[in-house]
N, C-alpha and C positions, 0 to 999 in steps of 0.2 A: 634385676629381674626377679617375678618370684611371685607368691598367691597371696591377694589380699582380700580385706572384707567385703570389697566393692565385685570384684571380677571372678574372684572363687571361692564355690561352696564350703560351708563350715568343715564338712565331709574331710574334701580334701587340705584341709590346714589342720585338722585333728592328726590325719598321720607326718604331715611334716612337723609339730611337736615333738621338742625333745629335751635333750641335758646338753649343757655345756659340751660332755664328750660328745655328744652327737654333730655340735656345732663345730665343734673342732675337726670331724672327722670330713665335714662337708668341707673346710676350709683345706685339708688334705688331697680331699678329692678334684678340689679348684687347683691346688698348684700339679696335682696329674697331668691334667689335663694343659697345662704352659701357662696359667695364671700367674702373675707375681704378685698381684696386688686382690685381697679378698676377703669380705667379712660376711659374715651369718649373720639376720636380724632374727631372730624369731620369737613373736608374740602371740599373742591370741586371737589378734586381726590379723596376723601379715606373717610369711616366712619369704623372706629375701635373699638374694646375694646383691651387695653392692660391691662393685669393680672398680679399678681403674683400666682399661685396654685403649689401644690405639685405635681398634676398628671395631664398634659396639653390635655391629649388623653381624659381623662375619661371627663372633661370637657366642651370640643369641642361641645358635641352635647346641651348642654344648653345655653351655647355663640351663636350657630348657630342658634336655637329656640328665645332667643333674639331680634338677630335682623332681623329675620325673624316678630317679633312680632312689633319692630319698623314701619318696610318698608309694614307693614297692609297685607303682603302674606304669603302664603302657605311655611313653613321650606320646602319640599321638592323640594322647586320651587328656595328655595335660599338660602340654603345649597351647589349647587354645583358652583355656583359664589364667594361665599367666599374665600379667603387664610387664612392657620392657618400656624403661625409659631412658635416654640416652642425652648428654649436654645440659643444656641448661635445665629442661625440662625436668631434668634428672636432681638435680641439685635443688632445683624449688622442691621437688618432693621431697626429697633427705631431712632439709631445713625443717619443711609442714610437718613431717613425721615425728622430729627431736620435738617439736612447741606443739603437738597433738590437736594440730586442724588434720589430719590424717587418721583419726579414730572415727571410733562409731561413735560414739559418745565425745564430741570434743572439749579439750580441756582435762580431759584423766591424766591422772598424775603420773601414773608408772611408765608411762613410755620411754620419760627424757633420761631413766637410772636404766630403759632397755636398751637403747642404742647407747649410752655410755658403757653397758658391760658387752656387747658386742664390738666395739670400739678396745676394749681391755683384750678379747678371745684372741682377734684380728693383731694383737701386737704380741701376744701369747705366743699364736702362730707362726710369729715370724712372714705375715701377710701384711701386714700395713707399710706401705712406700710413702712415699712423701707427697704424692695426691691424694692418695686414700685419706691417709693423714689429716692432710688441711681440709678436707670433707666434712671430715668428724669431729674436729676442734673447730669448724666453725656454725656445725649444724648444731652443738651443746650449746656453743656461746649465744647461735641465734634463740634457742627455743626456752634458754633463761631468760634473756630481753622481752622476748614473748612474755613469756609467765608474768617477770618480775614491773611489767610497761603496760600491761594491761587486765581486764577481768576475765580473759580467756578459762581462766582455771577453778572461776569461782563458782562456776554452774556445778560442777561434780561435788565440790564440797559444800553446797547448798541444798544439792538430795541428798547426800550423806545424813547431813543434819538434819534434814527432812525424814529420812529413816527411823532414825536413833530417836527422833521424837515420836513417832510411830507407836514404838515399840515400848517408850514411858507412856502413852498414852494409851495401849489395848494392856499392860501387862503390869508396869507398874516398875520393877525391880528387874533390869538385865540379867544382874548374877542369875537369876534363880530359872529364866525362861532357855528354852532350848530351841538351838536353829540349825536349817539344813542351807547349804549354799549349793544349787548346780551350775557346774559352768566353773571355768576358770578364765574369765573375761577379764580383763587390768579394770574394770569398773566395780565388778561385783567384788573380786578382793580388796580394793579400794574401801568399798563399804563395807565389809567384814571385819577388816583393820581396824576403822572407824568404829563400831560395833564393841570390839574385843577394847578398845581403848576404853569403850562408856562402862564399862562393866560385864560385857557377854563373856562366858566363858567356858559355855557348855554347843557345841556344834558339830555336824558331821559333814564332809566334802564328796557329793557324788560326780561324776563323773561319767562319759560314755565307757573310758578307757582304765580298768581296774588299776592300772602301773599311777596313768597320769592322777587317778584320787591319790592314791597311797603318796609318790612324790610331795604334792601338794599337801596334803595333810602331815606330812613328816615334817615340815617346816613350822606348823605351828602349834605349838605344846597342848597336848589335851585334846586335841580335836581326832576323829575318826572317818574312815576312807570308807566309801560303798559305789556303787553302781548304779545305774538308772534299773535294772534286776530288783535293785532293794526298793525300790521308791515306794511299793505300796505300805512295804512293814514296815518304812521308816515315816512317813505321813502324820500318822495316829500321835507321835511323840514331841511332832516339827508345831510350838508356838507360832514363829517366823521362820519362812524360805525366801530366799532368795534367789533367783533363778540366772543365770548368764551364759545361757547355753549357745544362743545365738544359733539354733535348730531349723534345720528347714518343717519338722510339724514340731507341733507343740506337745510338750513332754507331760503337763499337769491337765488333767479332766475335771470338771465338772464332778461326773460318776465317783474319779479319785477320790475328789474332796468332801463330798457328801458321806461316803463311807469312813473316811476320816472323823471327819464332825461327829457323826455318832458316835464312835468309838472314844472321841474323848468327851461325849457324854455335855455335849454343847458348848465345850468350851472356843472362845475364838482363835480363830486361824487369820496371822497375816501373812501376805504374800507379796512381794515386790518383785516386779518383773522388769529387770533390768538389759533383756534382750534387743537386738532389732535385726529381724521382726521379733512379736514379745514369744516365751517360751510357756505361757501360761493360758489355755484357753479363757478369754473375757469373760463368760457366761460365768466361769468361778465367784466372779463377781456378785451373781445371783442367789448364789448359796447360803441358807441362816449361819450367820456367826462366822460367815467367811468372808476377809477384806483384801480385794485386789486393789495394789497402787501401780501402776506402768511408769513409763519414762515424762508422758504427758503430765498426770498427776503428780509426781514430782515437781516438773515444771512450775506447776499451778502453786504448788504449798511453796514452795522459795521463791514466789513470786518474781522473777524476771521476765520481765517480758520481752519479746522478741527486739523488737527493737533497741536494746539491751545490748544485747547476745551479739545481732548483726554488728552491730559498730564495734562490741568487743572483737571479732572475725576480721571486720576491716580492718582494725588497725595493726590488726595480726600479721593478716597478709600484706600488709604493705611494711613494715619492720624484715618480713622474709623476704621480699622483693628487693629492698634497700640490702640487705645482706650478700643477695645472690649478684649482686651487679656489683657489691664490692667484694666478695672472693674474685669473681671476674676481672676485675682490674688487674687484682693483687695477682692473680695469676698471670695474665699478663707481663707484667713486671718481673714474676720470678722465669716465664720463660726468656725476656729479653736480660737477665742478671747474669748469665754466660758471656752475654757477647760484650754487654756492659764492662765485664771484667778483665775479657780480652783486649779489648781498646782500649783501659787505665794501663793495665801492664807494658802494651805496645809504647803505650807513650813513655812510661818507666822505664824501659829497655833502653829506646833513645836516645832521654836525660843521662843513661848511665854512661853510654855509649860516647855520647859527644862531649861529657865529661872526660872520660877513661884517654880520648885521640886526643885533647887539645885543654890541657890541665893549663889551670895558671889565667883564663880568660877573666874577662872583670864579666859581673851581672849583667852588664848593659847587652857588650859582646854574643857572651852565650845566650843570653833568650833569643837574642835575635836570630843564630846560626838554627836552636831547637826551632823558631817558629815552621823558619822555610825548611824542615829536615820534615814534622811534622804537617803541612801541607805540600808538601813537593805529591805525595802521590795521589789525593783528593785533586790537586788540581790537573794535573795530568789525565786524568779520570775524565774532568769537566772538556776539558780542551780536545781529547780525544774524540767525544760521544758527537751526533749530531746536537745542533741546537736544540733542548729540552727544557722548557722553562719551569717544568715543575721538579723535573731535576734539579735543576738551581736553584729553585725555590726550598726544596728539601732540605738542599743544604746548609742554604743559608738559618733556616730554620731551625737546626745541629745546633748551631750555635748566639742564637736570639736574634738573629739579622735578619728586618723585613715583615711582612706579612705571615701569619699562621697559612701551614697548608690545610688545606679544607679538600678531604675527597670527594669524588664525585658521588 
């Protein structure tokens, strides 16, 4: 359960943002509350709790209370912004989430290292059970297959390079050009990374949230923390912005930029708006010596075309599909591996047993004493019940005798 791109505003996934301790502290407040099994995802699309419980419905309205109680509002205010997904459905999602068909942008790379350190907090914790567990070691292993089996992942490092080429092409020299990034979206750091690898090394990180700039900017040497407060003083100095705010209005004007432009005395401004919806009024577009790129344009200059992308998706979804129907098995299996083990023992106890009462039998002797010791109570069983033929069918079944049974 928990707030995603899809279902809840930017708004409210800004204050479920946090640190590690934060995540931990949520996973605290899960085992409060009779939790044993609990992890914190939280990204810049999604802040989750994923569970293991017996009764997902009954629940739901404590998970909702939660992180109603994180985001400091009223549950009734954020309770119907939530998604809860439960069973299968739940585990296709996990899956799509690790291989990032569950971004806004899919195919970004940071997600599969986010649920792997969520997957690290949840063992921290002392919350990861042995469902949780197999969740998360097979939502890693599916969303590598992903990556590693298909072009899922090649769109994002295609605007990347689409960027960086950009930016040789209006400026010349990275080192020497200076850039603003808003937003702390897994895309727009994505392509900052990218950036700071080609030579950028001059930049500043605004933010709605003056902590969450500063945090973000403390990670990466040289760079400087501001506000959306700052954006006009800082404008005039920004060569390239990059925007990732994923804002219900849009943060950059027209007016903004025109004031800017003069100020640096005509020099060009580029802008890449890696939002959705974008963070950049279009009309910016309009302005002398000012160049808007969006997600589209991107598209366009890495040339992939749709039909591309879709079958990348496809084959996506069907590698997670293939995945989820075999943890299901496998689970299967490990809940029948109890009884499994109980029945070899039984039969061990037996052999001991009719060994221990009657030492000294030849091989032939004893198997035959174990057979009927080991069917004496299956058949009694049979003999007892009314006529059942799919009982008997069963059973014979146990043991490769006969026709498969086939449910109705």
């Amino acid at each position: 359960m928990g707030a995603n791109h899809k279902d809840a505003p930017d708004l409210l996934r800004d204050r479920l943002q946090g640190t590690e301790a934060d995540q931990l502290r949520m996973m605290t407040r899960c085992r409060e509350i009779g939790l044993e099994q609990a992890a914190v995802l939280a990204t810049c699309d999604r802040c989750e709790i994923w569970t293991a419980v017996e009764d997902a419905g009954a629940q739901a309205p404590q998970l909702a209370a939660l992180i109603a109680e994180a985001a400091a509002l009223p549950v009734a205010q954020v309770a119907p912004q939530l998604h809860h997904l439960s069973g299968p459905e739940a585990l296709r999602y996990a899956f799509a989430v690790a291989a990032s068909l569950e971004s806004q942008i899919v195919g970004e790379p940071q997600v599969l290292a986010q649920v792997k350190d969520a997957h690290r907090l949840a063992a921290r914790a002392g919350m990861l059970g042995t469902e949780l567990d197999a969740v998360f070691r097979s939502a890693l292993q599916t969303g590598k297959k992903v990556r590693s089996e298909t072009e899922i992942a090649q769109e994002s490092v295609s605007m990347a390079a689409c960027v960086i080429a950009l930016c040789r092409q209006v400026f010349g020299n990275l080192p020497k050009i200076n850039a603003l990034i808003l937003g702390d979206g897994e895309l727009g750091e994505f392509v900052m990374q990218q950036l700071m690898e080609a030579g950028l090394s001059r930049w500043t990180f605004v933010h709605r949230n003056a902590e969450r700039a500063q945090a973000w900017a403390s990670r990466h040497r040289g760079s400087h923390a501001a506000t959306l407060a700052d954006l006009d003083r800082l404008l005039p100095a920004a060569d390239v912005t990059i925007s990732a705010l994923d804002g219900a209005q849009t943060a950059i004007s027209p007016d903004q930029v025109k004031v800017a432009v003069r100020a640096r005395r005509r020099q060009p401004m580029l802008f890449v708006d890696l939002a959705v919806p974008g963070d950049i009024d279009p009309r910016v577009n309009d302005v002398d010596d000012a160049f808007l790129y969006g997600l589209d344009d991107l598209e366009r200059l890495a040339m992939r075309g749709r039909h591309g992308r879709e079958e990348a998706a496809t084959k996506a979804w069907n590698i997670i599909d293939a995945a989820v129907a075999a943890f299901e098995r496998d689970s299967e299996a490990r809940t029948a591996a109890p009884s499994l083990a109980a029945l070899k023992a039984h039969f061990d106890a037996e052999r001991e047993r009719l060994l221990a009462e009657q030492p000294g039998l030849d091989a032939a002797e004893a198997t035959r004493r174990l057979i009927n010791r080991l069917l004496h109570r299956p058949i009694t069983v049979l003999k007892d019940s009314a006529p059942d033929p799919k009982l008997e069918a069963a059973a014979l079944a146990l043991f490769g005798i006969g026709p498969e049974v086939k449910e109705d």
